[in-house]
C-alpha positions as CSV (number, residue, x, y, z in Angstrom):
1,X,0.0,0.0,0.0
2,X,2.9,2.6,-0.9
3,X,-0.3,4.7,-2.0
4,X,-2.1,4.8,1.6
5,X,-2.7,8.4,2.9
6,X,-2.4,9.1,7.4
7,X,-3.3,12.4,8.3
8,X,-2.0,13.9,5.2
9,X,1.3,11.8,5.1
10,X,2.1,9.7,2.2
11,X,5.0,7.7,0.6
12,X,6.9,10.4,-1.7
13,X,5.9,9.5,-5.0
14,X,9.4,10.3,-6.4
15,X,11.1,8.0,-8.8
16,X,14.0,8.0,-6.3
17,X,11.7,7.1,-3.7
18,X,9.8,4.3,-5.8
19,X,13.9,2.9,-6.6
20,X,14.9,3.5,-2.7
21,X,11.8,1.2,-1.6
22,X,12.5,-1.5,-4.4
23,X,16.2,-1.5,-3.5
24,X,15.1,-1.8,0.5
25,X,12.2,-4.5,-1.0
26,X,15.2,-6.6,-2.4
27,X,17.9,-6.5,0.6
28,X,15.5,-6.7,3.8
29,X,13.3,-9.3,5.5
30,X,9.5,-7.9,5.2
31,X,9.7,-7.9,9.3
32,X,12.5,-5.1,8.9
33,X,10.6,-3.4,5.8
34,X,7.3,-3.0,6.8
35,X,9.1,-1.8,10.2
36,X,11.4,1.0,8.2
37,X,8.0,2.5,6.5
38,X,6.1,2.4,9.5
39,X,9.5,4.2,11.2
40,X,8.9,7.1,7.9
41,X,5.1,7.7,8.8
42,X,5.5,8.4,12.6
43,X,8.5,10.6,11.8
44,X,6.9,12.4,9.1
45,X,3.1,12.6,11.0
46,X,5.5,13.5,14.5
47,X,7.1,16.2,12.0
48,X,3.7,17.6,11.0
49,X,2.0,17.7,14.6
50,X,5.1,20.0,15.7
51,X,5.0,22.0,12.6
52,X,9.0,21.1,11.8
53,X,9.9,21.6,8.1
54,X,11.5,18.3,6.7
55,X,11.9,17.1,3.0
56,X,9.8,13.9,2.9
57,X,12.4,12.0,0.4
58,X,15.1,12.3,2.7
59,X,13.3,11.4,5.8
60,X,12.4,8.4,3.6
61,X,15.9,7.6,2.5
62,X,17.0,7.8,6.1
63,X,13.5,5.8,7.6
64,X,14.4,2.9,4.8
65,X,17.9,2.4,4.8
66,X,18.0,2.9,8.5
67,X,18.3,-1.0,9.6
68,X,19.8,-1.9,6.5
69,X,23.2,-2.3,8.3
70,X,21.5,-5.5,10.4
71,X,21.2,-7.4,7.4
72,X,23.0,-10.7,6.1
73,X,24.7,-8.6,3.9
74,X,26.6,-6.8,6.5
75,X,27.1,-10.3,8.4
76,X,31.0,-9.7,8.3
77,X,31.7,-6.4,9.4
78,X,32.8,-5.3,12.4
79,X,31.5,-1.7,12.5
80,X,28.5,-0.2,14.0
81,X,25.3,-1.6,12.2
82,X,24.1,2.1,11.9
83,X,27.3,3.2,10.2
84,X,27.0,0.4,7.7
85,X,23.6,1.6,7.3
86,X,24.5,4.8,6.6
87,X,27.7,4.2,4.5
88,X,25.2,2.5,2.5
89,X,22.2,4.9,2.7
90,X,25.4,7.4,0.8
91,X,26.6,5.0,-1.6
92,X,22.8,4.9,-3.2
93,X,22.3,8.6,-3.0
94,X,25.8,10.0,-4.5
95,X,24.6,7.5,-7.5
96,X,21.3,9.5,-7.5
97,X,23.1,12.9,-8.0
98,X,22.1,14.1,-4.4
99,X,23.7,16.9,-3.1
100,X,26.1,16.5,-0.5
101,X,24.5,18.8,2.2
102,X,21.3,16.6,2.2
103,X,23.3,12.5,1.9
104,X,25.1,14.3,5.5
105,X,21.9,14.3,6.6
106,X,20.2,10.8,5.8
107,X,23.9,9.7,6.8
108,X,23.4,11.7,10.6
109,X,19.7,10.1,10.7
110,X,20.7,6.5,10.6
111,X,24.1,6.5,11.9
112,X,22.6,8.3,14.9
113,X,19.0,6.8,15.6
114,X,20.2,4.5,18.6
115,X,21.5,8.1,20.4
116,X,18.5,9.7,22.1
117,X,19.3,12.6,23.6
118,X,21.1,14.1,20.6
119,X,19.1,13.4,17.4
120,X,16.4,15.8,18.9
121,X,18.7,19.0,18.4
122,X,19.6,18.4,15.1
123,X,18.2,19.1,11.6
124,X,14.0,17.6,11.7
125,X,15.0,14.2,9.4
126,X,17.7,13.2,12.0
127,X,15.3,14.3,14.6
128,X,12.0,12.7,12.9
129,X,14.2,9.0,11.9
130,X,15.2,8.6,15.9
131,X,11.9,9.7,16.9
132,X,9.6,7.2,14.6
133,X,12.4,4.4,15.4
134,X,11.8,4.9,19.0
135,X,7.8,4.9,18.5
136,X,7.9,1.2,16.8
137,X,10.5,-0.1,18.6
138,X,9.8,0.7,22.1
139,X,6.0,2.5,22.1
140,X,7.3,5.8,23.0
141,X,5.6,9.1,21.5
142,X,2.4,6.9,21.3
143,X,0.5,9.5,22.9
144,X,1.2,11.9,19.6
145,X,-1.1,9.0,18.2
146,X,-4.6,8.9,17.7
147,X,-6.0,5.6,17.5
148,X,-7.3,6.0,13.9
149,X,-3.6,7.3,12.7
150,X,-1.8,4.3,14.8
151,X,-4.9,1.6,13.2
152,X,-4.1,3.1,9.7
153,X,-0.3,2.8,10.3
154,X,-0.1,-1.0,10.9
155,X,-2.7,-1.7,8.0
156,X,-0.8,0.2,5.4
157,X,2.5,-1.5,7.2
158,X,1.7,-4.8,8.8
159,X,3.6,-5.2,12.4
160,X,2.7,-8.9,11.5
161,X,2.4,-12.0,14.4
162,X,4.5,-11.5,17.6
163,X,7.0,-8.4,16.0
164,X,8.9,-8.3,19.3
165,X,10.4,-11.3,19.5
166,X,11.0,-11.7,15.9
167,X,13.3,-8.1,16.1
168,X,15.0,-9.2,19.0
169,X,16.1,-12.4,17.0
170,X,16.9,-10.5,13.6
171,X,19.3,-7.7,15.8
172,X,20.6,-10.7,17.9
173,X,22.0,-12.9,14.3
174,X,23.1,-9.5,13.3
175,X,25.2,-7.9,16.1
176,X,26.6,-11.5,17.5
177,X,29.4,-11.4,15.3
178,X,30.3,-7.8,16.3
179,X,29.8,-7.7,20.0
180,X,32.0,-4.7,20.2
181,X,30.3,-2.6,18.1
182,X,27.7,-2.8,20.4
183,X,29.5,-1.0,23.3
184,X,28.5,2.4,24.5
185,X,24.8,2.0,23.0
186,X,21.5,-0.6,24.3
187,X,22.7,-2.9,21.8
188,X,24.1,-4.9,24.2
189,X,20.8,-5.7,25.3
190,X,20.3,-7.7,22.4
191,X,23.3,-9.7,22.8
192,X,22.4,-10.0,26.4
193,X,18.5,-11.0,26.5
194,X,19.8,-13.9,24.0
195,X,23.2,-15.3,25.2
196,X,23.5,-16.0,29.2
197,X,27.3,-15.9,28.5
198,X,27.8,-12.3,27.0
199,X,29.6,-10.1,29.3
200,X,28.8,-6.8,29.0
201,X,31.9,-4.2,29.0
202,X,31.9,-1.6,32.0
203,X,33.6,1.6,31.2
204,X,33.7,2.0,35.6
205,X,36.4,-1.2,35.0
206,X,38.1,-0.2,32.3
207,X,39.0,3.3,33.7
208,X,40.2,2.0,36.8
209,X,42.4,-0.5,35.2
210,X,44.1,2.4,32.6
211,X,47.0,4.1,33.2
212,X,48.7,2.0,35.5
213,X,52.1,3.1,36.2
């Protein structure tokens, strides 16, 4: 339903938007998909409700490639999911001829949409990505919601059977391999809700054991 209209919020109709959701379509399970356009239209219908002047096709960019970085694909690095996301949220973009100025942006959105407490100072799509990511992840900014805008949301983007467990498992597979990357953020908690064995570094320790001599 890339056609479906919330409040006045729709899918840009833009032939870069139509090859971004293709190119998303092809690379990501539908769980993460249908989670990365519900992420656009509680950022864009957030962005509305505070009156915040955004440029739909790059809050799209950022909403769609933001989780791109937890796919198979990226299986085998060792960087920050959000970075890889964001590397390659710029890759597609500098072959679109976007300016510069604007890929920063999309790049800020995603690399930064596990930070709260920063995105929310920052230009509205890096504000609005963090924002909606936090609304479908975790609930929060649900009382920005009506009913009939949060109903028409999960019909035009199905959260499909028993979404919370199936996330934690698809951000568990991707971050085990990189448990470092992982440091400094609540991605840990992935690693820790599924493996009783992962130790969890503690910044308290490592400063107290540093500079020793």
């Amino acid at each position: 339903m890339n056609n479906a209209e919330i409040s006045g919020v729709k899918i840009p109709d833009s032939r870069i938007a139509r090859e971004i959701t293709q190119h998303v379509r092809d690379t990501e399970t539908d769980l993460l998909f249908q989670h990365s356009r519900r992420v656009y239209f509680w950022g864009a219908l957030l962005g509305q409700r505070k009156d915040l002047k955004f440029d739909p096709e790059l809050l799209y960019a950022a909403a769609m490639f933001h989780d791109i970085g937890i796919t198979p694909h990226y299986h085998g690095s060792q960087l920050r999911f959000e970075v890889d996301g964001a590397n390659a949220a710029r890759e597609f973009l500098q072959g679109h001829g976007i300016a510069e100025s604007d890929i920063e942006k999309v790049w800020l959105a995603i690399a930064l949409h596990t930070t709260p407490g920063i995105p929310e100072h920052m230009h509205p799509e890096i504000c609005l990505v963090q924002a909606g990511a936090g609304m479908d992840m975790t609930g929060r900014h649900q009382a920005d919601f009506s009913d009939e805008e949060r109903g028409a949301v999960i019909t035009a983007c199905p959260r499909g059977h028993d979404f919370g467990h199936q996330v934690i498992e698809t951000f568990y597979q991707g971050l085990k391999h990189r448990p470092g990357s992982t440091f400094g953020t609540f991605n840990d908690d992935f690693l820790a809700f599924n493996d009783p064995e992962f130790q969890r570094a503690d910044l308290c320790s490592i400063i107290l054991a540093s500079w020793r001599g």
